[in-house]
ZASEDREN-297675 format. One line per field, with one value per residue (C-alpha): residue number from 0; residue in three letters; x, y, z. Coordinates in pm, 1 decimal, always signed. Each point is the difference from the previous one (the first is absolute). Layout:
% ZASEDREN-297675
i	NUM  ...
aa	ALA  ...
xx	X  ...
yy	Y  ...
zz	Z  ...
% end
This chain:
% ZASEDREN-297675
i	0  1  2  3  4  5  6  7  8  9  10  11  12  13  14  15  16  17  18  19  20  21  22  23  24  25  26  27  28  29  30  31  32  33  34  35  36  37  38  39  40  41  42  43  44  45  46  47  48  49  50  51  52  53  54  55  56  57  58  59  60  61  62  63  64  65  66  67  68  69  70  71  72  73  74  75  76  77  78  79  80  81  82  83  84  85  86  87  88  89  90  91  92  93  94  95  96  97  98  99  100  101  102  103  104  105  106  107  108  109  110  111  112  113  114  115  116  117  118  119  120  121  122  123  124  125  126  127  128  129  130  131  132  133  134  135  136  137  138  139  140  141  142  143  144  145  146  147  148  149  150  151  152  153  154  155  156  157  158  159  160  161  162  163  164  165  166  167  168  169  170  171  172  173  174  175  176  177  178  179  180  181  182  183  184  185  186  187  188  189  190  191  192  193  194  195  196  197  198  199  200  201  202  203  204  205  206  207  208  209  210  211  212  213  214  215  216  217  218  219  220  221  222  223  224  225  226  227  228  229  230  231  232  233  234  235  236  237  238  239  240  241  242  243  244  245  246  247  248  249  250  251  252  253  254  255  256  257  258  259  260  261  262  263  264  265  266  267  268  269
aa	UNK  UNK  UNK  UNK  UNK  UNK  UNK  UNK  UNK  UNK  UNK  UNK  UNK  UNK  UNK  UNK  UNK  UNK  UNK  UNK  UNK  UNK  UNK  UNK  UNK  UNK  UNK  UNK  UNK  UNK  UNK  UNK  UNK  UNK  UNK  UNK  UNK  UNK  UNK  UNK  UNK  UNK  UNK  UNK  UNK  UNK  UNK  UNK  UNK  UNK  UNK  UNK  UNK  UNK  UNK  UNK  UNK  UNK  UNK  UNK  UNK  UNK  UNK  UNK  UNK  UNK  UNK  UNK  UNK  UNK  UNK  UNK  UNK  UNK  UNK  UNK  UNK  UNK  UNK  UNK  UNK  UNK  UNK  UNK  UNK  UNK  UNK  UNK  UNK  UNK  UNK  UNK  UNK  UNK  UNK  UNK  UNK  UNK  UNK  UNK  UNK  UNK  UNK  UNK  UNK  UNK  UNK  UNK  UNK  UNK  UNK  UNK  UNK  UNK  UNK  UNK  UNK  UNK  UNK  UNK  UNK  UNK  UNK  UNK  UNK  UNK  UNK  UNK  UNK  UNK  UNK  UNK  UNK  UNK  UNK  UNK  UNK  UNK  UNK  UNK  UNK  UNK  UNK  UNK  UNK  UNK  UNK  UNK  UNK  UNK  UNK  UNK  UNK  UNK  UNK  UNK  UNK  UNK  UNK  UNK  UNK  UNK  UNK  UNK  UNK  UNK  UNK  UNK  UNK  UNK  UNK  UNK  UNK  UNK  UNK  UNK  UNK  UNK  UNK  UNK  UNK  UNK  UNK  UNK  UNK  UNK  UNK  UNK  UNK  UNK  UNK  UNK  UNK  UNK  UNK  UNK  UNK  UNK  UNK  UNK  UNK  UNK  UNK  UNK  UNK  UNK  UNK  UNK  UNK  UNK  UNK  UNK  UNK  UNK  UNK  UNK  UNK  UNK  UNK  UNK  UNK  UNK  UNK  UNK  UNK  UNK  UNK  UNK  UNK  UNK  UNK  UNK  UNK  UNK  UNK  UNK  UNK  UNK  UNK  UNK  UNK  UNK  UNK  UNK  UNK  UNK  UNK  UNK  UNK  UNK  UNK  UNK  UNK  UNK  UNK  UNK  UNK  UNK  UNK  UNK  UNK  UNK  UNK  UNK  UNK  UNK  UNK  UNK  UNK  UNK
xx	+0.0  +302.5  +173.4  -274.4  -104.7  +344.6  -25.5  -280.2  +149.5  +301.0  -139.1  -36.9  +344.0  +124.4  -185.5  +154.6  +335.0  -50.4  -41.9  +255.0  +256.4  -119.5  -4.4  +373.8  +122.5  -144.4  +179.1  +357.3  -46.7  -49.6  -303.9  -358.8  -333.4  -231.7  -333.6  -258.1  -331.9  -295.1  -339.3  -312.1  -319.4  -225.5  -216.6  -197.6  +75.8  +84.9  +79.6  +310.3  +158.4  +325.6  +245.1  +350.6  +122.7  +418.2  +246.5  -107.4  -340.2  -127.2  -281.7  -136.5  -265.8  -72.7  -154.3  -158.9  -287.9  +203.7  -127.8  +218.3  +235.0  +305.0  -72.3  -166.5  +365.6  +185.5  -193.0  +10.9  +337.8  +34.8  -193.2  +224.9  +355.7  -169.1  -34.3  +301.3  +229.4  -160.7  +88.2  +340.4  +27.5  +122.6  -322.2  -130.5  +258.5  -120.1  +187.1  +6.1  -177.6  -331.2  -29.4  -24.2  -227.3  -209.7  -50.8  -92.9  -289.0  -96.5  -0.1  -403.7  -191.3  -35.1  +346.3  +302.9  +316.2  +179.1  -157.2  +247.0  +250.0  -215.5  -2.2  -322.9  -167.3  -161.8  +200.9  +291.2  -11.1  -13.1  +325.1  +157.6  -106.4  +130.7  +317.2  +84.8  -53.7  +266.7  +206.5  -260.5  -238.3  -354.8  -70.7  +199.1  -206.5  -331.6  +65.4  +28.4  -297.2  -209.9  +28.4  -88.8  -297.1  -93.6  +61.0  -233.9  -310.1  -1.9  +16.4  +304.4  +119.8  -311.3  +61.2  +337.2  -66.6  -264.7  +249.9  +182.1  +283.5  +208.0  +20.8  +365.3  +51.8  -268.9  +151.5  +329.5  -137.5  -180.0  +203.0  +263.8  -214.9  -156.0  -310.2  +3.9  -186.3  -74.7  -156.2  -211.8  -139.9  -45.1  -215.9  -178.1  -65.3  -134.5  -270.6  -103.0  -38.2  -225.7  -198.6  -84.4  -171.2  -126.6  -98.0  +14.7  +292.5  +266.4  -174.1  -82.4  +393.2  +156.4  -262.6  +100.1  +364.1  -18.0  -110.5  +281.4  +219.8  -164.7  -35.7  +367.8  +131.3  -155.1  +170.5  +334.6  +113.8  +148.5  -226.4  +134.7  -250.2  -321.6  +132.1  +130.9  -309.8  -219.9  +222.7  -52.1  -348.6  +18.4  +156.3  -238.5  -312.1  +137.9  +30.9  -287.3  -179.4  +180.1  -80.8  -273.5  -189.8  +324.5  +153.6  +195.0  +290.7  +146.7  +408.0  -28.4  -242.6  +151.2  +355.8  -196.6  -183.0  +393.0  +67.1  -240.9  +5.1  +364.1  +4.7  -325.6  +206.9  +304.9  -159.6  -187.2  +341.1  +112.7
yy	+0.0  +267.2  -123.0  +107.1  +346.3  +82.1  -72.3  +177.4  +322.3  -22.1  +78.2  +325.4  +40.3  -203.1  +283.2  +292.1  -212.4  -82.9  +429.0  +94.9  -226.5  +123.7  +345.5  -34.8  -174.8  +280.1  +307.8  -245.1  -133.5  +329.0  +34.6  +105.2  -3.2  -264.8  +90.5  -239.5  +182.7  -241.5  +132.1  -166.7  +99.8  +128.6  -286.4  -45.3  -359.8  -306.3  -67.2  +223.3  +162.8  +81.9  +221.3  +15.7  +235.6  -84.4  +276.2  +12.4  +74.7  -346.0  -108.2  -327.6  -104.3  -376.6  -223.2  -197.0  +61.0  +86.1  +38.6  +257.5  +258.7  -131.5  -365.2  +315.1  +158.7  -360.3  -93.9  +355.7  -52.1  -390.1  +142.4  +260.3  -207.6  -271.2  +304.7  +143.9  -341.4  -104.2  +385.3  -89.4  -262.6  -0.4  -34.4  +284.0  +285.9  +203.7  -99.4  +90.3  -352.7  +39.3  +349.8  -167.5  -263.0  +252.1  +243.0  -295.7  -73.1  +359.8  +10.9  -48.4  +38.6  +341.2  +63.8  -90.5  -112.5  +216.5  +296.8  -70.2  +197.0  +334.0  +146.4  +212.0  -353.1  -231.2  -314.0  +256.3  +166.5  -322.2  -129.1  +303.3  -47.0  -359.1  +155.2  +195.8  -266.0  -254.7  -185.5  +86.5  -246.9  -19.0  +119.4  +317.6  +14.2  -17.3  +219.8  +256.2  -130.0  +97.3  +355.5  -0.1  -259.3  +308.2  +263.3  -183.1  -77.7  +342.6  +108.2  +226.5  -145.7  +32.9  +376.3  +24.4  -144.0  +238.3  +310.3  -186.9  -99.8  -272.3  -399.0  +66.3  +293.8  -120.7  -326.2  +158.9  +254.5  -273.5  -293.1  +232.4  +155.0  -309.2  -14.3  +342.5  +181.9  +250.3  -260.8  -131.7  +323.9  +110.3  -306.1  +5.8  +365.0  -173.6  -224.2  +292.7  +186.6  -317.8  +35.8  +322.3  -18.3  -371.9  -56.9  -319.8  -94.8  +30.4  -302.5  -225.1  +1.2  -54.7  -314.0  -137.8  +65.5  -124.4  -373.9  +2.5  +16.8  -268.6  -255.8  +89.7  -56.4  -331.9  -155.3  +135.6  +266.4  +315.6  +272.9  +299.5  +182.9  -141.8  +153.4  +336.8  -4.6  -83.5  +294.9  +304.1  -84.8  -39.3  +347.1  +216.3  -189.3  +92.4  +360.9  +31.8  -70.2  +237.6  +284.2  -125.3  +373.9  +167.9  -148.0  +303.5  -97.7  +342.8  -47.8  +88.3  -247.0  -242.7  +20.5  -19.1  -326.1  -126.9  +64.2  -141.2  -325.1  -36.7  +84.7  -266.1  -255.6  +11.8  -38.0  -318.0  -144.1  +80.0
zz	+0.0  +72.8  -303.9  -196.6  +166.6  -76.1  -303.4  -67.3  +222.1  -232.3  -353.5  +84.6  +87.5  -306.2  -172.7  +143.1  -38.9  -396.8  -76.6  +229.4  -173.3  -290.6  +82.1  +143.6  -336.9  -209.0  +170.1  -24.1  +362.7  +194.7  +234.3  -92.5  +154.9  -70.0  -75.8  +93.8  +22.3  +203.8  +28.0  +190.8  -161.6  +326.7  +108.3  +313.1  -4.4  -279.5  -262.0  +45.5  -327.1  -58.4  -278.2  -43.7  -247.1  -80.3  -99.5  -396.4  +120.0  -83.5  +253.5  +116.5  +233.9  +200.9  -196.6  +284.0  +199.0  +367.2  +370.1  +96.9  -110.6  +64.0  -224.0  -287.2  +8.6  -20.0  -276.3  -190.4  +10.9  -87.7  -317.9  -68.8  +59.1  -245.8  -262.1  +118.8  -66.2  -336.4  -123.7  +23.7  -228.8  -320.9  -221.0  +213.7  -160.1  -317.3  -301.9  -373.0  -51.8  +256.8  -130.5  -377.8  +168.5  +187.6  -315.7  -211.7  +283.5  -5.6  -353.9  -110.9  -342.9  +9.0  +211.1  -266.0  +178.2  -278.2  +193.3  +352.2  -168.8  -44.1  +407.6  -148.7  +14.4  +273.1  -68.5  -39.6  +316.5  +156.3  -149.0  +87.9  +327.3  +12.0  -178.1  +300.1  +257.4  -144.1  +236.1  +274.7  +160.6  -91.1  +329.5  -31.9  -326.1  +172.4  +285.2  -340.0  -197.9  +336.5  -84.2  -328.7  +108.1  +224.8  -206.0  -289.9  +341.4  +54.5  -356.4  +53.2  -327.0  -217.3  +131.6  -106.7  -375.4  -56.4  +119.2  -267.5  +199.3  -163.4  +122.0  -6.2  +210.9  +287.0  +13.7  +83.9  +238.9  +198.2  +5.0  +169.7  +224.7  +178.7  +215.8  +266.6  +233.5  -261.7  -233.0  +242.1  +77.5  -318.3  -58.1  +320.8  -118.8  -348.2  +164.7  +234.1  -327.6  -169.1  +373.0  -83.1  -382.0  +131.6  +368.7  +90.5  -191.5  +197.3  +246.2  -280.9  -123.3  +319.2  +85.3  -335.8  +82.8  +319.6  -165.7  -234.0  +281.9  +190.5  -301.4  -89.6  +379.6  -27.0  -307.3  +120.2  -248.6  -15.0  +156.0  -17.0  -298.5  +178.3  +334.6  -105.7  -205.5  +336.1  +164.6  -199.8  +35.7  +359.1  -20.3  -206.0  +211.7  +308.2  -56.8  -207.2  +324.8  +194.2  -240.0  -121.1  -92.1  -57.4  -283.7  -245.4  -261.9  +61.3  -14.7  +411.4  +79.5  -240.0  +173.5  +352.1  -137.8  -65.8  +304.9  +174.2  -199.7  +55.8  +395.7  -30.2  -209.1  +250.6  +301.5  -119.3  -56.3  +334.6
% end
């Protein structure tokens, strides 16, 4: 019975092990904080739910149904060593042959393959994308892809196309950028926006993001879209009911509504 509480105790700490080894071989063997990010979802009693977000950003939650906290943090992060190991390996690296492999997938009747070499294209923005990301993990891929997933939920990009900004350029922007406070308040801003010309809407989005993130907790995948996704919505909701009658996009009230969702955001995370 010990043997196997330890066990159990230890994947955790295997965890925190695996990315601080990692960190430490990427910065030549010098010291650098490991970033292991849990979070409990609030609960009043079981089933218990746990994240754990790694240093890229990815994020993974337990897969089993658990009692208490502690055996929801053990298994969030027996998921997220499994992912964490297998993204090591060999097959799991971007090369010039699974980008050929993965263009020839995307490729459809009305999509040539001929196109991925014209960035002003769909299938061509998405080689360059793959383009950039060679040598890297699939992970380190995805943890990019989630912006762009975001950026195309909230229709930031349909925005951006009809301002007539190229695929090129906004690829570039973003994909250096990464995911930010600013972004999510900008989005959170968005949906508070949507609330306004559509009441209602705002609720109906975040219940339908809210059971993505369950059903994709439950087959053990990566979950950081459907949770930042479940976030910003969290955000704009909350103070939507705190200033419910008093809603102005002025520039002053918008940078007071930043504010306000990032002081929100960080002590959450606290």
């Amino acid at each position: 019975m010990s043997s196997m509480l330890i066990c159990a105790v230890n994947v955790v700490a295997m965890l925190h092990n695996f990315w601080e080894q990692k960190q430490m071989s990427q910065s030549n063997g010098s010291s650098t904080e490991t970033l292991l990010l849990y979070e409990s979802s609030p609960s009043p009693g079981p089933p218990y739910v746990c994240y754990v977000t790694l240093p890229g950003g990815s994020c993974f939650g337990n897969f089993k149904v658990c009692d208490t906290q502690a055996e929801a943090r053990r298994d969030a992060a027996r998921v997220a060593l499994m992912n964490s190991l297998v993204n090591e390996l060999p097959c799991r690296r971007i090369t010039p042959q699974f980008i050929t492999q993965s263009l020839q997938q995307a490729a459809t009747d009305s999509v040539s393959i001929e196109d991925a070499s014209d960035s002003g294209t769909s299938i061509g923005a998405y080689s360059l994308l793959l383009h950039s990301y060679i040598g890297k993990t699939m992970l380190q891929f995805q943890e990019m892809m989630t912006v762009f997933q975001l950026l195309h939920w909230n229709e930031t990009l349909k925005a951006l196309r009809e301002r007539q900004c190229s695929r090129q350029s906004v690829i570039s922007y973003y994909s250096q950028r990464g995911l930010d406070e600013y972004m999510r308040s900008s989005m959170a801003l968005d949906w508070l926006g949507r609330e306004q010309k559509s009441p209602g809407q705002l609720g109906e989005e975040l219940q339908v993001a809210q059971r993505e993130l369950v059903l994709a907790r439950r087959r053990g995948i990566e979950l950081r879209f459907y949770k930042e996704k479940t976030e910003i919505l969290s955000l704009a909701l909350t103070f939507l009911l705190y200033d419910h009658n008093n809603i102005k996009m002025s520039l002053e009230t918008t940078e007071k509504m930043c504010s306000y969702i990032y002081y929100y955001f960080v002590i959450n995370m606290l």
